[in-house]
Every structure is written in C-alpha cells, then in structure tokens.
C-alpha positions as CSV (number, residue, x, y, z in Angstrom):
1,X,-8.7,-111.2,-77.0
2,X,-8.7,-107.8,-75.1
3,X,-9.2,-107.9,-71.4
4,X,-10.4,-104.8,-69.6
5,X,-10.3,-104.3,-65.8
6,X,-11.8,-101.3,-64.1
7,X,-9.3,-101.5,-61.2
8,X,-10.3,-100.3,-57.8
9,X,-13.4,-99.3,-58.5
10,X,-15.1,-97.3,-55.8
11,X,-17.9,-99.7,-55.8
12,X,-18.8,-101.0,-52.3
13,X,-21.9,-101.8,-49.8
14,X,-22.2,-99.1,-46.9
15,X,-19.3,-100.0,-44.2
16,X,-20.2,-101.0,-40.9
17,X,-18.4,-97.8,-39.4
18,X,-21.3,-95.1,-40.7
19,X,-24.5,-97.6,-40.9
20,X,-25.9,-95.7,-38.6
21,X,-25.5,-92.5,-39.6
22,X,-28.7,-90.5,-40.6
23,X,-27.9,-90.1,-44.3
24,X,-27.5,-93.4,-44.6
25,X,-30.2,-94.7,-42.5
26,X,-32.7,-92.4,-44.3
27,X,-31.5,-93.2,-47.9
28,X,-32.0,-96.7,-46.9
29,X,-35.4,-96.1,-45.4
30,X,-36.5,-94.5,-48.5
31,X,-35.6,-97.4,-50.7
32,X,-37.0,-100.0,-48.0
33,X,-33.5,-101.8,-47.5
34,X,-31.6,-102.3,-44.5
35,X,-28.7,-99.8,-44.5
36,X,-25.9,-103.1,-45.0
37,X,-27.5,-103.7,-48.2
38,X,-27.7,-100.8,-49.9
39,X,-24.2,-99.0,-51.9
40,X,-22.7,-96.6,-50.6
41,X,-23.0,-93.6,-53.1
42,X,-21.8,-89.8,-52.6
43,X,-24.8,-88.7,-54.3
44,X,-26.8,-89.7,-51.3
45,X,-24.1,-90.0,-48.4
46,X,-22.0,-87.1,-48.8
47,X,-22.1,-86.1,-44.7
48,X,-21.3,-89.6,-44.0
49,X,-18.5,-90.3,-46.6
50,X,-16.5,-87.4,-44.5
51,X,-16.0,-89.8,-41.5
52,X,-14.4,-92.5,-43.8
53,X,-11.1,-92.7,-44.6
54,X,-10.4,-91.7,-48.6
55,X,-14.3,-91.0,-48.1
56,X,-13.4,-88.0,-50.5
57,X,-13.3,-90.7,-53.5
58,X,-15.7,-93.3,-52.2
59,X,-19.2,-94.0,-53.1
60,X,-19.1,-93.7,-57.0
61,X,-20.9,-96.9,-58.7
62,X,-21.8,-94.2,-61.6
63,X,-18.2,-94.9,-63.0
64,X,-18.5,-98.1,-63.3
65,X,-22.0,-98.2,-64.5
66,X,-20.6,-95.5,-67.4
67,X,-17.9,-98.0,-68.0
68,X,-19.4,-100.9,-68.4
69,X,-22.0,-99.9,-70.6
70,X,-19.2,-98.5,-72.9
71,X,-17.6,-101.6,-72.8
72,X,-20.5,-103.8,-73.2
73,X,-22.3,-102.3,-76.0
74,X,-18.9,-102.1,-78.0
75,X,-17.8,-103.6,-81.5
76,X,-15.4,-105.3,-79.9
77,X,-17.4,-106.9,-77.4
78,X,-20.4,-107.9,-79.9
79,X,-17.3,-109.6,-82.1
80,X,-16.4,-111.9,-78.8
81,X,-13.0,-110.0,-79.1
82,X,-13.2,-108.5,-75.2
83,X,-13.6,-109.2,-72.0
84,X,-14.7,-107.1,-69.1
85,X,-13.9,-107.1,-65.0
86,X,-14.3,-105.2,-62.0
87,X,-11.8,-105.2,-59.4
88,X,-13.1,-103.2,-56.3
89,X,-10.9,-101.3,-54.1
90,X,-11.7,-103.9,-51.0
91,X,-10.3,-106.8,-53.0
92,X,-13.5,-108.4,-54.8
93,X,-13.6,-109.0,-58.5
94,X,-16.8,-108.7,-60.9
95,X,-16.7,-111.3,-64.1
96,X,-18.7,-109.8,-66.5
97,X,-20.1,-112.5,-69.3
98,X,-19.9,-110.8,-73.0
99,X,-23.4,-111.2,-73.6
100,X,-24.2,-109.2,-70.2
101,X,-27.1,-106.3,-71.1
102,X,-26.4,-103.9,-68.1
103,X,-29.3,-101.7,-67.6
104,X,-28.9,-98.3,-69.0
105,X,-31.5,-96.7,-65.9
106,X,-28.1,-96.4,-62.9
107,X,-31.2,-96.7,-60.3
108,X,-31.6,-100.0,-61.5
109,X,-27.9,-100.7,-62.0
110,X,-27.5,-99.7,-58.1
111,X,-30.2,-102.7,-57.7
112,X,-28.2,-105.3,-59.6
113,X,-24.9,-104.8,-57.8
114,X,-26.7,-104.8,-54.2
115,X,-28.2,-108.1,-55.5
116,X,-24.9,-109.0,-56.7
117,X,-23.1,-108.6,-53.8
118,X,-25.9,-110.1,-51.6
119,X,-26.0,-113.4,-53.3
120,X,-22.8,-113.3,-55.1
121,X,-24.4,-113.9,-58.1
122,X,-27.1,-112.6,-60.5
123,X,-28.9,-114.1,-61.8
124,X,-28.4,-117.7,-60.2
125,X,-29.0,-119.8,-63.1
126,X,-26.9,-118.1,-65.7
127,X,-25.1,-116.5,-63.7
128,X,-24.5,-113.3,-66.2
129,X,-22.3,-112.0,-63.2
130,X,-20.7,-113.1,-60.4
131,X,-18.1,-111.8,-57.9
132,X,-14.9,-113.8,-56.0
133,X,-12.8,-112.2,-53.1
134,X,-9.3,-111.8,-55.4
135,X,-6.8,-109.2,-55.6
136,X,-5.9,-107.5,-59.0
137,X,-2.5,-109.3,-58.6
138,X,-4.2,-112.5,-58.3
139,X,-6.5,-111.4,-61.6
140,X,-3.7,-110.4,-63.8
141,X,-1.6,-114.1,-63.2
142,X,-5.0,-115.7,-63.9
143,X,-5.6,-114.1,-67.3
144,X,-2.3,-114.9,-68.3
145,X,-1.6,-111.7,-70.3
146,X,1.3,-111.4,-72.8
147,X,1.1,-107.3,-72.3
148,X,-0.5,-105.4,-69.5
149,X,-0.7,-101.8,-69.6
150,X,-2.2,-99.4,-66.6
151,X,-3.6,-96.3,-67.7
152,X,-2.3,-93.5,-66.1
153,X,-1.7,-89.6,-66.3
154,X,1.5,-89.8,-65.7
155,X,2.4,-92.9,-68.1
156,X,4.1,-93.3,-71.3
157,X,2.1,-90.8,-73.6
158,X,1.3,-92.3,-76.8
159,X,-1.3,-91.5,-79.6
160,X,-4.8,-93.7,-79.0
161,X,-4.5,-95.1,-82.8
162,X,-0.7,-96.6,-82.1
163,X,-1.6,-97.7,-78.6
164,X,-4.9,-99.9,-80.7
165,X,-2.1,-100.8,-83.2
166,X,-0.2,-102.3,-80.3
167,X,-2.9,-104.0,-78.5
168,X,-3.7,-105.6,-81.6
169,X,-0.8,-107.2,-82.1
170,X,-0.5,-109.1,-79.3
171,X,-2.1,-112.3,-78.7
172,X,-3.8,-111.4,-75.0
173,X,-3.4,-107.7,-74.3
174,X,-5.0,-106.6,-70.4
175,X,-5.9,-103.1,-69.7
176,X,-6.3,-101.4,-66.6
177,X,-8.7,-98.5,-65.8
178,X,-8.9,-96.7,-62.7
179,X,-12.3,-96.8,-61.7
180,X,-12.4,-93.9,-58.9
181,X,-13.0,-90.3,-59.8
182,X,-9.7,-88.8,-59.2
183,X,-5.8,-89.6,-57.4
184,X,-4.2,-92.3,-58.0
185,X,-4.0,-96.1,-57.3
186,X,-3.7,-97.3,-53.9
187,X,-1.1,-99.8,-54.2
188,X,1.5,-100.5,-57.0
189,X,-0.5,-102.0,-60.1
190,X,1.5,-104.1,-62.0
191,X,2.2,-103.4,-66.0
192,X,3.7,-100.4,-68.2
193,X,1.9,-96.9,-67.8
194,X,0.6,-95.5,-70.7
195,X,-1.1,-92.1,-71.4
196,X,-3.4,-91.3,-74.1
197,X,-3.9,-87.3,-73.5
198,X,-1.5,-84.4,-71.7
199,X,-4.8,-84.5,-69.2
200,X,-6.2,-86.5,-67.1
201,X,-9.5,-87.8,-68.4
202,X,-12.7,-89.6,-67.1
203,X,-12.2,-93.2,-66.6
204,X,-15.2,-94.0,-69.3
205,X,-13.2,-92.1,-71.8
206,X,-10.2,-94.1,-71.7
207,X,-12.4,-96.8,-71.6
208,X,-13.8,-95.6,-75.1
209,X,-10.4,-94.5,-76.1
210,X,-8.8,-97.6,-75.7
211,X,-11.3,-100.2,-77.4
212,X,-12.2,-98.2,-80.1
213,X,-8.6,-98.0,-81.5
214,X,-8.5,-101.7,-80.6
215,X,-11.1,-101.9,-82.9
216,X,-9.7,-100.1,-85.8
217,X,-7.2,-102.4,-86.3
218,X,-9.4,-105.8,-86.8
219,X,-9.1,-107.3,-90.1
C-alpha cells in the first residue's frame, strides 16, 4: 500500500488578521459567505496576502485540487493499492477515502473544502472526508511506514522507474509532496530526500511521477 501526503499544503480559511480587508470582504460578498468561511486564495486576495507573513506562497487550494485529482483518478488508486492525505501548513490533516470523486470544476472544489473545514466533515454520513488537528510527525508514526521518502529538489536524484521499483518493494512505502508553489518546507520533514528531475517541478507532477512508476511495477 502506497501512502501519499501533500505536506503543507497552502490550503487554509482567510486568517483573522486580513478579514477585513477589502479584497477579501468583497470576494466574500460576491460569493454570499462571511469572509471566515471562505479560502483564502491568491487568485482573489493577492493585495491582502502581502500583509501576511509567507503571504508570497499562501492562498493556493489549486495545488491541491490538481493533486488530488491525479491521485484519485489513478490505477493505483482504483486497484485499492494507495492512499491519499493532506497535511496543511497550520497543522490539520485531510483523510481522503479511495472511493472519494473530487469534483473536477475547482469552483466547486473551493466549496467542498470550506464545507469541510466548517463541519469537519463532508459529507456527514459517509464521511468521504474528514479533517483532525495533527501534525505531519504525528501522521507519519500513525501510518506506520517501513520507508518514507520527501520529495525534494535538492534530494537524492534517482530515475522515476527505479524510485517505483523501490516503492514497490516495500511492504508500506509513504511519500511526501510539498503542496505550496515554490521554497521549501517550513520545518524539518522526516524521511530520505529524493529527486526525480535536475529541476524543480510542480507538485502535481511528482505526484504523477511518483504513482505511475509505482504502478509499473504491480504484477
């Protein structure tokens, strides 16, 4: 079984310290939600995300949504061989079940998560998703992995097919994306680096990269 996490994942409800700042208020007005309980996304609150600390990497569900619906729709997944989480960067974690459809429209993605994090689960009776407070420390000792691995520019660089090889072969392999759009991670992330490309690349292509050569290798 593969586990995925999209670590840190710039995924959050508007903060308290710029609820009242026009972009926000507007956006929100537009939508007819409250300001608290709509996500904060730089497509719409780029004048506001400059008074935030890290602000210049905040506000990006869009990776996540790209992610996930890699993920989701994979071989892998469909063969009950994967499973998927979201750690955010203010210590929450997503549990994704397998047979999750996310919606493909990110407008109405935006709406899940806001209902997600509103009721902490979605929907109530299934409960297809649901999120804990829980650091990524706390989520790697829980899944119990015999091999985690971080993805990282600046890791081990190994070919994509050898790196599937590897994950094949052991019994509980973990994986960890970055979900923010560019840096690096904000505290130390436990596991062996690894690199799949002399670039940096977009976190829904190593998402790609990395199950797909997982996949190549089940009998």
């Amino acid at each position: 079984m593969l586990h995925l996490v999209i670590a840190e994942a710039e995924l959050e409800l508007v903060p308290k310290a710029i609820l009242d700042h026009p972009a926000v208020v507007n956006h929100a007005r537009k939508r007819g939600k409250r300001p608290e309980e709509i996500l904060l996304d730089s497509t719409y609150h780029h004048s506001a995300l400059k008074k935030l600390e890290d602000g210049e990497r905040r506000g990006r569900p869009d990776i996540v949504h790209i992610c996930l619906l890699n993920a989701l729709e994979s071989i892998a997944n469909k063969e009950g061989l994967l499973r998927v989480y979201v750690h955010t960067r203010n210590d929450e974690v997503i549990y994704i079940k397998p047979e999750t459809r996310i919606p493909r429209n990110y407008n109405r993605f935006v709406g899940l998560m806001e209902s997600l994090f509103k009721n902490r689960t979605v929907p109530k009776d299934l409960e297809l998703l649901r999120i804990e407070e829980k650091s990524i420390e706390e989520l790697v000792d829980e899944i119990g992995s015999d091999g985690v691995f971080v993805m990282h520019e600046e890791g081990k660089l190994t070919k994509p097919s050898d790196f599937g090889k590897t994950l094949s072969e052991l019994e509980n392999p973990l994986v960890i994306v970055g979900g923010f759009p560019h840096g690096d991670f904000r505290s130390e992330i436990p596991g062996e680096k690894i690199s799949l490309y002399k670039a940096p690349l977009m976190a829904w292509t190593v998402v790609n990269e990395v199950i797909v050569n997982f996949e190549r290798w089940i009998p």
